[in-house]
C-alpha positions as CSV (number, residue, x, y, z in Angstrom):
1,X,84.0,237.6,30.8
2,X,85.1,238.3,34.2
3,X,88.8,237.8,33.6
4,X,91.2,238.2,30.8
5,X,91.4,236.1,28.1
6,X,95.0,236.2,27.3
7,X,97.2,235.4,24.1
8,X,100.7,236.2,23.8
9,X,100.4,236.7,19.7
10,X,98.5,239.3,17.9
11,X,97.5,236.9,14.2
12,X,96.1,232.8,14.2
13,X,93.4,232.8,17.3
14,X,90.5,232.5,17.1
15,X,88.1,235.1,18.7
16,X,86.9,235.3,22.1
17,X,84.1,237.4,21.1
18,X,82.6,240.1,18.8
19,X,82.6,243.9,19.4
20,X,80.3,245.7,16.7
21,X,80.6,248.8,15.1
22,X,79.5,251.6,17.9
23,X,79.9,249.5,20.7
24,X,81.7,250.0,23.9
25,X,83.7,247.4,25.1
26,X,84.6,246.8,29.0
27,X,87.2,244.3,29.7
28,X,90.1,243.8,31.2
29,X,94.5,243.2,31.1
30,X,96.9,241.6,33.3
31,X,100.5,243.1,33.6
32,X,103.0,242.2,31.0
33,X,104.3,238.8,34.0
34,X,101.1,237.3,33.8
35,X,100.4,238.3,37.2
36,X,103.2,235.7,38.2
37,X,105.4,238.8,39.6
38,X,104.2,239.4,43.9
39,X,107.3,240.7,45.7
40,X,110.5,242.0,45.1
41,X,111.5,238.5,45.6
42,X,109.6,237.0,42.6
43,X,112.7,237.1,39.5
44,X,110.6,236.8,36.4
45,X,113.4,234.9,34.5
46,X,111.7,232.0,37.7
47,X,107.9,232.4,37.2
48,X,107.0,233.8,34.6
49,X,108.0,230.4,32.6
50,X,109.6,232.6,29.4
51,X,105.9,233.9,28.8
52,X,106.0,237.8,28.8
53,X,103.6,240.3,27.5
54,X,100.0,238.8,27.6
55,X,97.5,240.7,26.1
56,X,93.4,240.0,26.0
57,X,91.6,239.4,23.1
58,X,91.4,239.0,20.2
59,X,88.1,240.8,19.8
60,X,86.3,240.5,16.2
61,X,85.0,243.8,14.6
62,X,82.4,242.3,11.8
63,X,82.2,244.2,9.1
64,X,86.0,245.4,9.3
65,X,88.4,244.4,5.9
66,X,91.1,244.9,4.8
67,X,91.3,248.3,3.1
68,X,89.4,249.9,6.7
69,X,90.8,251.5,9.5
70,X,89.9,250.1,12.8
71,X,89.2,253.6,15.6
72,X,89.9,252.6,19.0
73,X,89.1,255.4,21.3
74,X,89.9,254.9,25.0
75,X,87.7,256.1,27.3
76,X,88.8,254.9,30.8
77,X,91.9,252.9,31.7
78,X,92.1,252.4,35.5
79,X,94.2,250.2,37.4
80,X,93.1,247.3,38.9
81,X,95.6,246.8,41.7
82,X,97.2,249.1,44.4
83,X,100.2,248.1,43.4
84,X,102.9,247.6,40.2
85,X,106.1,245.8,40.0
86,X,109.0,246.8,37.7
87,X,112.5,244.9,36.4
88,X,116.0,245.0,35.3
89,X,116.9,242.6,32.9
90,X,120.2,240.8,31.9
91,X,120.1,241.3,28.0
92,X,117.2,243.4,27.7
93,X,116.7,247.4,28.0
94,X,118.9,250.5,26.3
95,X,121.7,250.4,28.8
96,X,122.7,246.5,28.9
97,X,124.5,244.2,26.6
98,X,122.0,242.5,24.9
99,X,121.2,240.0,22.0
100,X,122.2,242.5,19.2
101,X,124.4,244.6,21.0
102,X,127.6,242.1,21.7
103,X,129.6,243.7,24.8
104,X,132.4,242.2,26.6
105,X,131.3,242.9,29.9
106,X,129.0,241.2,31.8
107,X,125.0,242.0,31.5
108,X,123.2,243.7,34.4
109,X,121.3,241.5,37.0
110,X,117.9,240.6,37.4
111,X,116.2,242.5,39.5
112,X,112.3,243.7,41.0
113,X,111.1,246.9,41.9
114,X,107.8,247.0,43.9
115,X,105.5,250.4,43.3
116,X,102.8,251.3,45.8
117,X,99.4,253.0,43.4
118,X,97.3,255.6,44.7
119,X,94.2,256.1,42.6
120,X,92.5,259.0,44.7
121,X,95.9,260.5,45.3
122,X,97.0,260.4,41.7
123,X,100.4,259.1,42.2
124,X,102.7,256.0,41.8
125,X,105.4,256.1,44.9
126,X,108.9,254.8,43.7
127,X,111.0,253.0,46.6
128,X,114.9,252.6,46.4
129,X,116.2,249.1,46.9
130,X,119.6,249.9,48.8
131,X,118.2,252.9,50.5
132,X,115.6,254.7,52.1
133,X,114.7,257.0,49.5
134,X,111.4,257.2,48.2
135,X,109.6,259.4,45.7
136,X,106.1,260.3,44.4
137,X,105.1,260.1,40.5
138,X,102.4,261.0,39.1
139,X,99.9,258.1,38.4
140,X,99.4,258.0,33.8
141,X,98.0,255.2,33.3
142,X,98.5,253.5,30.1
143,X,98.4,250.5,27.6
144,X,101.6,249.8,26.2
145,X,100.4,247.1,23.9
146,X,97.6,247.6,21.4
147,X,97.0,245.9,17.8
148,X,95.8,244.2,15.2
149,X,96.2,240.8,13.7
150,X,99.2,241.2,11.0
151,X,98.4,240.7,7.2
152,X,99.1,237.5,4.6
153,X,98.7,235.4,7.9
154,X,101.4,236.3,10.3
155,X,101.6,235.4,13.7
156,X,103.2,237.6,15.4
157,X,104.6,238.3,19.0
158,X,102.9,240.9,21.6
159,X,106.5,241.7,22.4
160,X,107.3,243.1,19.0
161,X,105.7,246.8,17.9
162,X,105.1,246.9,13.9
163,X,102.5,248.4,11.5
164,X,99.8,246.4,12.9
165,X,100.4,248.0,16.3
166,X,101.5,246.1,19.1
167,X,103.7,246.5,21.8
168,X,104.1,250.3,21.0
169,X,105.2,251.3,24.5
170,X,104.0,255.2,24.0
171,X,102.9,256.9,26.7
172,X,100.3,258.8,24.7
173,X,98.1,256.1,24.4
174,X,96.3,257.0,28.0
175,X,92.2,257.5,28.4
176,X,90.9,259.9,26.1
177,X,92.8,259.3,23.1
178,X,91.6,257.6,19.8
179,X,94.3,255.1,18.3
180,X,93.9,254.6,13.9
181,X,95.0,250.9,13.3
182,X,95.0,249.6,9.5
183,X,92.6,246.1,9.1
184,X,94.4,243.4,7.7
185,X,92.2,240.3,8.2
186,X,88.4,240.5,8.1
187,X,87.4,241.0,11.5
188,X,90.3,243.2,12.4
189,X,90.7,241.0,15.4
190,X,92.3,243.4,18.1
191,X,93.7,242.4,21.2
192,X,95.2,244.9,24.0
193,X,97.4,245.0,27.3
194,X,100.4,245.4,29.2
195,X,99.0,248.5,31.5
196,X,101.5,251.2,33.0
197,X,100.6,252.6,35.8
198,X,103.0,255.2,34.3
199,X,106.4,254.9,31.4
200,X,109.1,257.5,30.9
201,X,109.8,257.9,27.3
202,X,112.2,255.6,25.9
203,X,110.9,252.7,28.4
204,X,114.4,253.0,29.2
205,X,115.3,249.8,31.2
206,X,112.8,248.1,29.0
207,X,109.9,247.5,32.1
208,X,107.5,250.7,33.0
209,X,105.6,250.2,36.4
210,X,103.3,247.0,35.1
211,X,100.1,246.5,36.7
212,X,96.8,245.0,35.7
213,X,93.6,247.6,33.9
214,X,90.2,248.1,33.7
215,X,89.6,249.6,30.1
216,X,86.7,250.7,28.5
217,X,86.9,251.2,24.6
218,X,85.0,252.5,22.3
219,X,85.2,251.1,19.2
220,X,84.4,252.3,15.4
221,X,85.2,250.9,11.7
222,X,86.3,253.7,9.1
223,X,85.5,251.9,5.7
224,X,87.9,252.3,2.8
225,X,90.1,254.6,4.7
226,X,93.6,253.6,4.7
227,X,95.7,254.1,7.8
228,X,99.8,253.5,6.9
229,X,101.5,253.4,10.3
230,X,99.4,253.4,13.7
231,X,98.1,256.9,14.4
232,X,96.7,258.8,17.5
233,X,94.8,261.6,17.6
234,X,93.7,263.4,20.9
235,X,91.8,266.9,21.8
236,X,95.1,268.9,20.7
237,X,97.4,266.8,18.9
238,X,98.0,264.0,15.7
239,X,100.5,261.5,16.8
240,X,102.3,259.4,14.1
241,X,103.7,256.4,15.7
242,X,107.0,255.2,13.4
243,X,108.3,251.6,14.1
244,X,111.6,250.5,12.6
245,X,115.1,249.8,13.5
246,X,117.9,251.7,13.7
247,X,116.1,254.4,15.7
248,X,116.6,257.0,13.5
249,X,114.1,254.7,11.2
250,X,111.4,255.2,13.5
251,X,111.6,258.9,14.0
252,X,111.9,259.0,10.0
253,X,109.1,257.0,9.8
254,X,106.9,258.9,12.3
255,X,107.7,262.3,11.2
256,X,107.4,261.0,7.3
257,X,103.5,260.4,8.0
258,X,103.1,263.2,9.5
259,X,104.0,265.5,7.3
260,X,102.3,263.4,4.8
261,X,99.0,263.8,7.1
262,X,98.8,267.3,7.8
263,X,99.5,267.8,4.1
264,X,96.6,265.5,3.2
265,X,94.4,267.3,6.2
266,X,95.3,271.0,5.4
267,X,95.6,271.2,1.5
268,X,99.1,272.5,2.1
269,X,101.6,271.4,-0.7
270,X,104.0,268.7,1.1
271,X,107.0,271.1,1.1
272,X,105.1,273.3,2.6
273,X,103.3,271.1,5.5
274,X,107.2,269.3,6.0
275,X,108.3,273.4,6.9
276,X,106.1,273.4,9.1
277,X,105.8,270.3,10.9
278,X,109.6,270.6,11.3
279,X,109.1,273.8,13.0
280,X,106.4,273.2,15.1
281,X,106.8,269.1,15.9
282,X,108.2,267.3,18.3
283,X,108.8,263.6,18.8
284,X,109.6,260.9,21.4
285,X,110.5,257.9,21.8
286,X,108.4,255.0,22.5
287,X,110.8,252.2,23.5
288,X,114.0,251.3,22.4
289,X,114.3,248.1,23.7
290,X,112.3,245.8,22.1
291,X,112.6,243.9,18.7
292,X,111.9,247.2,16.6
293,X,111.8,250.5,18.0
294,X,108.9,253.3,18.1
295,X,109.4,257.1,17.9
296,X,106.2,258.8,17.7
297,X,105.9,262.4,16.0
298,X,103.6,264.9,17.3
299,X,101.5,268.4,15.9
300,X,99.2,270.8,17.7
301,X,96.2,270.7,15.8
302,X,96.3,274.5,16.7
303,X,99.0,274.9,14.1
304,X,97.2,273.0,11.2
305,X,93.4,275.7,11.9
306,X,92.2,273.3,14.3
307,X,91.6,270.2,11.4
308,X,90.6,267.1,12.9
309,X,91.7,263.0,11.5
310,X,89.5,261.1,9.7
311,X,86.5,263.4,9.7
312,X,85.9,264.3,13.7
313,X,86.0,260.7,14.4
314,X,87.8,261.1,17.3
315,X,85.3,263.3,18.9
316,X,82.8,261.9,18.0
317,X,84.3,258.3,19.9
318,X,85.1,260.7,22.6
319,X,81.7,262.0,23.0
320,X,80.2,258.2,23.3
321,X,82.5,257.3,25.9
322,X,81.2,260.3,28.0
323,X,77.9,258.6,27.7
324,X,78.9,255.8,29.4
325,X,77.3,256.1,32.9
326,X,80.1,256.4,36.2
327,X,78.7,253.4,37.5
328,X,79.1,251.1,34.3
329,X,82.7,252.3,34.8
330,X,82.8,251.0,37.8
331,X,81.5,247.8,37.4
332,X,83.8,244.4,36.7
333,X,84.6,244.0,33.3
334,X,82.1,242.1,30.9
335,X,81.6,241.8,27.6
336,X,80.8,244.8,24.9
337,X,77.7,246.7,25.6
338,X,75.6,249.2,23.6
339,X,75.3,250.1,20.2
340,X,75.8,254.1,20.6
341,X,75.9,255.8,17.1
């Protein structure tokens, strides 16, 4: 598998090909237009044909059921372009009228921004359109869309972020983080996409710099281990990801596993874990754009004596991708490779 093999659903595909337990998996994504979007010029509402947010996959886990917790750990996510585009939207993003949000004045217009990436620099340079000015950012490369397929046979869209994961828009979820989906159909059947060459928080105008990825994934099954909302743990931190409208929902929801987590982790009664997650949290917002919103709450693992999700599986995930040789990593994308217990 050379190229991606896109779906615009996560639930009612068929897979495109089994990862095992222990494997590593190197494919690859295309940017949240399909690739459609090539110059400033290109309005999406004009090429992409309605289709947004493709992801690839979905990829079966045998072996996964429901009742397991599917460990996604994210060893490399590179960008396969030198360049990203980003949008405006009439209708869509937190500072427009939109679809639930009736205004009387008229929605913003559509329009394409054109980024320039920099891999050995590091950075993602920002051109105005109605001005010379230009800025460098620093390149954070990202997936903004990772799940499962939903449970009792849902089909839903890679646009929408819910319990099964999808279109979570956080920027946490770079290279070197694990990411704790719940199975809900044997198989698991994960798909993944829309890379950002970088997001602010909030995904403000509702489009991040998009551009194509290179990901290499490492992928584990936790059996009978439920997971209640998607979680992400990385060297330092546990990440609760809450998804729910209004937003104040989401950051409820976030900061309601956590505290439920580093409880369950620490042995602390949940009174006292909820003291001190409130003292020592902080949370975020994913987007707040898109059908439901995402907040995710955070904790040092410093704070909790250094406890570690799910029994070091994260570090242990983290450990196998190091394995994975520099020039595998560099090599087009293919199918999974490996069993490395």
């Amino acid at each position: 598998m050379t190229e991606p093999d896109l779906t615009y659903v996560f639930g009612g595909r068929d897979p495109i090909a089994e990862v095992l337990p222990g494997q590593v998996l190197l494919t690859s994504t295309e940017d949240c237009f399909g690739g459609a979007v090539l110059s400033i010029d290109d309005l999406p509402s004009k090429v992409c044909q309605g289709r947004f947010n493709p992801v690839t996959g979905p990829f079966q886990v045998p072996g996964a059921m429901p009742g397991d917790t599917l460990a996604l750990h994210f060893a490399a996510i590179r960008p396969a372009r030198d360049w990203g585009m980003s949008a405006v939207f009439p209708h869509f993003g937190a500072l427009t009228r939109t679809h639930a949000t009736a205004m009387l004045h008229e929605p913003l217009p559509e329009r394409v921004w054109q980024y320039d990436i920099d891999t050995t620099a590091g950075i993602v340079r920002y051109r105005a359109r109605h001005s010379d000015y230009t800025v460098e950012l620093p390149l954070d490369p990202m997936l903004g869309t990772v799940g499962v397929a939903p449970p009792g046979g849902e089909v839903r869209s890679s646009i929408v972020p819910d319990l099964h994961g999808g279109n979570l828009d956080t920027p946490e979820l770079r290279a070197g983080t694990t990411l704790y989906l719940p199975v809900n159909v044997p198989g698991a059947m994960f798909s993944l996409g829309d890379g950002h060459a970088r997001q602010g928080q909030g995904e403000v105008c509702g489009v991040a710099v998009e551009t194509a990825m290179h990901v290499t994934v490492v992928v584990e099954v936790l059996k009978d281990t439920l997971t209640p909302v998607p979680r992400i743990e990385t060297d330092h931190q546990l990440i609760s990801i809450g998804v729910a409208r209004p937003l104040e929902d989401a950051f409820r929801g976030g900061y309601h596993d956590l505290v439920l987590w580093a409880a369950q982790l620490t042995g602390l009664d949940v009174l006292d874990a909820y003291q001190l997650v409130s003292q020592a949290g902080r949370a975020a917002p994913g987007n707040v754009c898109d059908p439901n919103y995402t907040m995710h709450a955070a904790v040092d693992t410093a704070v909790l004596h250094g406890v570690t999700g799910y029994g070091g599986v994260h570090r242990r995930l983290r450990d196998v991708g190091r394995t994975v040789p520099a020039d595998v990593l560099e090599t087009p994308p293919g199918t999974a490779f490996g069993t490395m217990r």
